[in-house]
C-alpha positions as CSV (number, residue, x, y, z in Angstrom):
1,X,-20.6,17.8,-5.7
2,X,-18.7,21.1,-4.6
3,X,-20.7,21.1,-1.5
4,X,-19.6,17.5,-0.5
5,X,-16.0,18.4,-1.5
6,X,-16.5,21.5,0.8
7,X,-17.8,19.9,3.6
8,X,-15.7,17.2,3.9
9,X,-12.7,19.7,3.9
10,X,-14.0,21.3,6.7
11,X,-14.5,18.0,8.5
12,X,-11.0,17.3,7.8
13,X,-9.7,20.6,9.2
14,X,-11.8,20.8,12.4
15,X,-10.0,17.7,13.3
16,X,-6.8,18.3,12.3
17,X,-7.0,21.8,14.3
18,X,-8.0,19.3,17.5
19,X,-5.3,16.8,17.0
20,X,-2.0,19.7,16.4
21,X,-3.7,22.1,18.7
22,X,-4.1,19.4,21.4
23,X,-1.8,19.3,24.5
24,X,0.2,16.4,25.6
25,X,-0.8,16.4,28.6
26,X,-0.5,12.9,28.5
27,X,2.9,11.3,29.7
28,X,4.7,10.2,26.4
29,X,4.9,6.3,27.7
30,X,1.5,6.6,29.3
31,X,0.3,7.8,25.6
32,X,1.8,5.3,23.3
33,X,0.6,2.7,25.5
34,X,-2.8,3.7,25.1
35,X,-2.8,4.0,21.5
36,X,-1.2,0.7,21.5
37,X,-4.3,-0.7,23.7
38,X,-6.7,1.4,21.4
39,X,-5.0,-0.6,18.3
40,X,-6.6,-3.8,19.5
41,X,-10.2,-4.5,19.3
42,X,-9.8,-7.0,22.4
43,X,-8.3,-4.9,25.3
44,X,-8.7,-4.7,28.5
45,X,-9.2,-1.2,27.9
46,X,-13.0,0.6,28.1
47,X,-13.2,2.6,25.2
48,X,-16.3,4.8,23.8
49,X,-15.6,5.9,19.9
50,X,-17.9,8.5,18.3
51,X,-17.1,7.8,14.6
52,X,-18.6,10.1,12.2
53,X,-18.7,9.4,8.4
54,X,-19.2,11.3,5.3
55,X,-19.9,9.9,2.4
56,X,-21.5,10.9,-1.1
57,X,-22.3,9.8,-4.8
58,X,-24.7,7.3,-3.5
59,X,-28.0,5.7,-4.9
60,X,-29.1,5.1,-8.7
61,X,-28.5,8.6,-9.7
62,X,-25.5,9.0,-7.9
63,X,-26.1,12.5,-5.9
64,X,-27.2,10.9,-2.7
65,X,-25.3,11.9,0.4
66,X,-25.3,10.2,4.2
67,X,-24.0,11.1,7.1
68,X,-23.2,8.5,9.9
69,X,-22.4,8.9,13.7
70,X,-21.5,5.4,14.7
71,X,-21.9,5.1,18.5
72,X,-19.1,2.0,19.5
73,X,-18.8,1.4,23.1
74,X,-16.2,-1.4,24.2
75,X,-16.2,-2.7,26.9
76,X,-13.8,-5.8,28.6
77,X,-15.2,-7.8,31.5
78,X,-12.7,-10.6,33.2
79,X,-14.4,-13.9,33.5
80,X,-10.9,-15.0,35.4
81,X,-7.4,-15.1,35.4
82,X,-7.2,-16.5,32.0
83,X,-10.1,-14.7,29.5
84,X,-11.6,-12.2,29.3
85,X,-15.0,-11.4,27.4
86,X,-15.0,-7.8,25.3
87,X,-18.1,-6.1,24.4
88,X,-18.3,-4.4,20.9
89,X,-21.5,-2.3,19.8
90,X,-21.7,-0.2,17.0
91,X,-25.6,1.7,17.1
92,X,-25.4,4.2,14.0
93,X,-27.6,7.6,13.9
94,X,-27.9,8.0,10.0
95,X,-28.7,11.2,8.0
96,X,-28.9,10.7,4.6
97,X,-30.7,12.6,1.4
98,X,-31.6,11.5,-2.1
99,X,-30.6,7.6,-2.3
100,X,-33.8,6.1,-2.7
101,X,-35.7,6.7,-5.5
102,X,-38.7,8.3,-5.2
103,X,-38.0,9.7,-2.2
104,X,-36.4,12.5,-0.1
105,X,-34.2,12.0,3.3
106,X,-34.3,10.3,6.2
107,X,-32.9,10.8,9.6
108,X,-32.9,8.1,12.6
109,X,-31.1,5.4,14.3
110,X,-29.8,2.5,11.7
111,X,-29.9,-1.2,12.9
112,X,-27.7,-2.3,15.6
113,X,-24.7,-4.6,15.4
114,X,-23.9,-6.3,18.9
115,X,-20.6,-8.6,18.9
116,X,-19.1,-10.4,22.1
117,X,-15.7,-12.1,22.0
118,X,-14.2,-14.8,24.3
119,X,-10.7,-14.0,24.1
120,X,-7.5,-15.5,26.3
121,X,-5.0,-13.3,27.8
122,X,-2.0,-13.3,25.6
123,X,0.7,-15.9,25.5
124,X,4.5,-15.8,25.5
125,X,4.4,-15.9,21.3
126,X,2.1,-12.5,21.4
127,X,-0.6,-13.8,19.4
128,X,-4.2,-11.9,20.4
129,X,-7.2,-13.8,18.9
130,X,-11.2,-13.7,20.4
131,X,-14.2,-16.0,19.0
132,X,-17.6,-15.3,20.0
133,X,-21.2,-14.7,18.6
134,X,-22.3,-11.1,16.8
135,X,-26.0,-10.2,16.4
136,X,-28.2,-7.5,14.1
137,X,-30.7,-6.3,15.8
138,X,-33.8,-4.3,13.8
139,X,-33.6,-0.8,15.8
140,X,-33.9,1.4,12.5
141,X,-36.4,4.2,13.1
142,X,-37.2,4.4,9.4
143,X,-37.9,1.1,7.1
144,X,-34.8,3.0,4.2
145,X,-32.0,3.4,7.3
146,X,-32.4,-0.6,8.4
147,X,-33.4,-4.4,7.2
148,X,-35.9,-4.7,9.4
149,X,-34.4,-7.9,10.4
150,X,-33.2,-10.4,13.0
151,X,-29.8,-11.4,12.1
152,X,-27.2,-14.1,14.3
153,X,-23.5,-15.3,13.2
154,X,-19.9,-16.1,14.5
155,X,-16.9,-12.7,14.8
156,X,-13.4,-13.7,15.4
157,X,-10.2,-11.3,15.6
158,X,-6.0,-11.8,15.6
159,X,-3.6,-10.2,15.4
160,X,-0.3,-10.0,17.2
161,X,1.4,-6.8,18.6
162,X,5.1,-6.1,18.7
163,X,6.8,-3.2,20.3
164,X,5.7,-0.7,17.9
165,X,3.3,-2.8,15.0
166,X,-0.2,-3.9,14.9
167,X,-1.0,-6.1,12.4
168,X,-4.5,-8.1,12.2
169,X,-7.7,-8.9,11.1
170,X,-11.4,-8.9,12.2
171,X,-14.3,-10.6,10.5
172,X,-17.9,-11.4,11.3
173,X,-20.7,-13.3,9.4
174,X,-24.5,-12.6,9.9
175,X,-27.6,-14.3,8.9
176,X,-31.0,-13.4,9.0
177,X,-33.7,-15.4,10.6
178,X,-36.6,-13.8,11.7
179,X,-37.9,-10.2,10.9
180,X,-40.2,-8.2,8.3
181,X,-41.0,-11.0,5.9
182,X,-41.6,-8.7,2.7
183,X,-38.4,-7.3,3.2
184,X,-35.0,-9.3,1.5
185,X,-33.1,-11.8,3.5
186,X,-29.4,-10.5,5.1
187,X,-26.7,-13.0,4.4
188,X,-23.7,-10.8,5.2
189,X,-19.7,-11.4,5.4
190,X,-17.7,-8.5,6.9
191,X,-13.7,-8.7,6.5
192,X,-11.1,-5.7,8.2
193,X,-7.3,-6.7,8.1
194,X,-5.5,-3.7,9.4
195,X,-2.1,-2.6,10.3
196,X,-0.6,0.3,12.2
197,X,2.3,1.7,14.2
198,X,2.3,3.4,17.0
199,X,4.9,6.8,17.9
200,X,6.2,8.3,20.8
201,X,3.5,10.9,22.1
202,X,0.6,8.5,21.7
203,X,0.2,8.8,18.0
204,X,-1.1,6.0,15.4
205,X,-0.2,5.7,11.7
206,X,-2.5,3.2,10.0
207,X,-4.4,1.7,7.3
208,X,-7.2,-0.9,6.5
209,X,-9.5,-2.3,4.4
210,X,-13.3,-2.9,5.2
211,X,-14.9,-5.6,2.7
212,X,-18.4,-6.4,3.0
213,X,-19.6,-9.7,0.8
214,X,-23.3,-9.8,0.4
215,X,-24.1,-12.9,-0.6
216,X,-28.1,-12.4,-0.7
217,X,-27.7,-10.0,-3.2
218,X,-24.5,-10.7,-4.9
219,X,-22.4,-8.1,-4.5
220,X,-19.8,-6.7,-2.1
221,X,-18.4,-3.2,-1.3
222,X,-15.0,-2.4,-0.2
223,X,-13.1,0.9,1.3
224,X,-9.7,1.2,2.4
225,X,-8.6,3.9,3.9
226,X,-5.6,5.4,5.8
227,X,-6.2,6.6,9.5
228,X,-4.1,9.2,11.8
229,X,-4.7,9.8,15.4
230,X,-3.6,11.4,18.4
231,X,-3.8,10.4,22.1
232,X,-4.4,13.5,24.0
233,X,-6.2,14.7,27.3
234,X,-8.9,17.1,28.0
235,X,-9.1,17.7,31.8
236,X,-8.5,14.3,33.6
237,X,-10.0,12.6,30.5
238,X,-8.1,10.9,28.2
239,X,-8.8,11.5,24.5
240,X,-7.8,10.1,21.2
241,X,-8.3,12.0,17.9
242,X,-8.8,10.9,14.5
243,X,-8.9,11.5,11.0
244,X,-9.2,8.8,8.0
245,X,-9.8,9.7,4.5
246,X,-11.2,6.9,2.8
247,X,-12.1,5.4,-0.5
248,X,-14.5,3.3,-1.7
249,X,-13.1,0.5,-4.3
250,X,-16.0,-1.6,-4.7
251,X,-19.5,-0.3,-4.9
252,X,-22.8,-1.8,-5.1
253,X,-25.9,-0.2,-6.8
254,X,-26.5,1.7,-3.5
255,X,-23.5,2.6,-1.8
256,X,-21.0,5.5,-2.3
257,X,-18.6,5.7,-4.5
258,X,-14.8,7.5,-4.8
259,X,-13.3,9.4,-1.9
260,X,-14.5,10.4,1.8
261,X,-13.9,11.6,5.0
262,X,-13.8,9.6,8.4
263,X,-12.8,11.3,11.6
264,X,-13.0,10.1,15.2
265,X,-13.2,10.8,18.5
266,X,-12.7,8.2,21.4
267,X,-13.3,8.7,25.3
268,X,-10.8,5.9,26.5
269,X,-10.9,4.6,30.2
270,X,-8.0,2.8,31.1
271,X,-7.9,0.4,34.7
């Protein structure tokens, strides 16, 4: 347990040194604009997160550990002068140690979540909202990182953006239909609401909840968690920071449990 503590202090302070040490090289207006762009999952804005997570107390006997890199390219393409369709891929490259029983670590690619949403420039009363398809794809390189399934459903987002707040949701639904037969159906419901406010200098204040009902196996798990980042540049490329300590408030028999450590770094291309 001291080791987990350890390492996700470290984790915590690397990033922290990135974000104060960082220089705004970024105009102030130019900044807050793109952290209020980077606030909403339908933007016109191409944007490539590397999220890395820590978590621990995981599995039966509660000492497994995992470490995730989530891989989330977004990326907006205009259909016309009136919608737009956005991109959102999340591929995760999972580490993890002693959650299975009977068995030891494994390291790999996890399964691949693909969402698209059809979503209408915004209107006069500021209300942002996309609808489209999301899809699980079976990439896992290991049969304990992935479902070894096929899976299909509907995503939707809203929210609506004032001069300062963000304030929204984002859900998605996925159901199995083909795949590895011996292995157990998925029958998944995902739920975010989130809400942040953006400062002068590009940074973000913000907090969330991710809820995940499974309804194959009857049981859900649930983190919220409290997120701070920092638009910056490195070179001519601009950068946001991030750090989110998390913690989880509804386990299953497999997932983590208590506090962890989040922190993110986003390549961000704006037209």
């Amino acid at each position: 347990m001291s080791i987990d503590i350890h390492f996700n202090w470290f984790v915590m302070a690397v990033v922290m040194t990135l974000i104060f040490s960082a220089k705004p090289a970024v105009a102030q207006d130019q900044a807050e604009q793109l952290a209020k762009q980077l606030a909403n999952p339908v933007a016109a804005l191409i944007s490539v997160p590397f999220q890395f997570n820590y978590d621990s107390n995981i599995g039966s006997a509660g000492d497994g550990t995992r470490a995730t890199l989530n891989v989330q390219p977004v990326v907006p393409f205009e259909l016309n002068i009136e919608w737009n369709l956005i991109s959102r891929t999340i591929l995760p490259i999972v580490d993890q140690k002693d959650i299975s029983p009977g068995t030891d670590s494994q390291s790999g690619l996890s399964d691949t979540v693909q969402a698209f949403f059809f979503s209408p420039r915004p209107g006069a009363s500021g209300l942002i909202w996309g609808l489209g398809p999301v899809f699980l794809f079976p990439t896992a390189t290991d049969d304990l990182l992935g479902t070894e399934k096929w899976g299909v459903g509907p995503s939707a987002v809203v929210l609506k953006q004032t001069s300062h707040w963000t304030y929204g949701a984002l859900a998605n639904h996925v159901e199995s239909f083909a795949g590895e037969s011996s292995r157990a159906d998925v029958s998944s419901t995902f739920v975010n609401p989130f809400i942040s406010r953006t400062f002068e200098g590009g940074w973000t204040l913000g907090t969330q909840l991710e809820h995940t009902f499974d309804q194959e196996n009857d049981q859900d798990t649930g983190q919220w968690s409290v997120f701070l980042s920092k638009i910056t540049r490195i070179g001519r490329q601009s950068v946001s920071f991030g750090i989110t300590p998390k913690y989880w408030y509804k386990d299953a028999a497999a997932s983590p449990e208590g506090f962890a450590i989040r922190a993110n770094m986003t390549l961000l291309f704006p037209r």
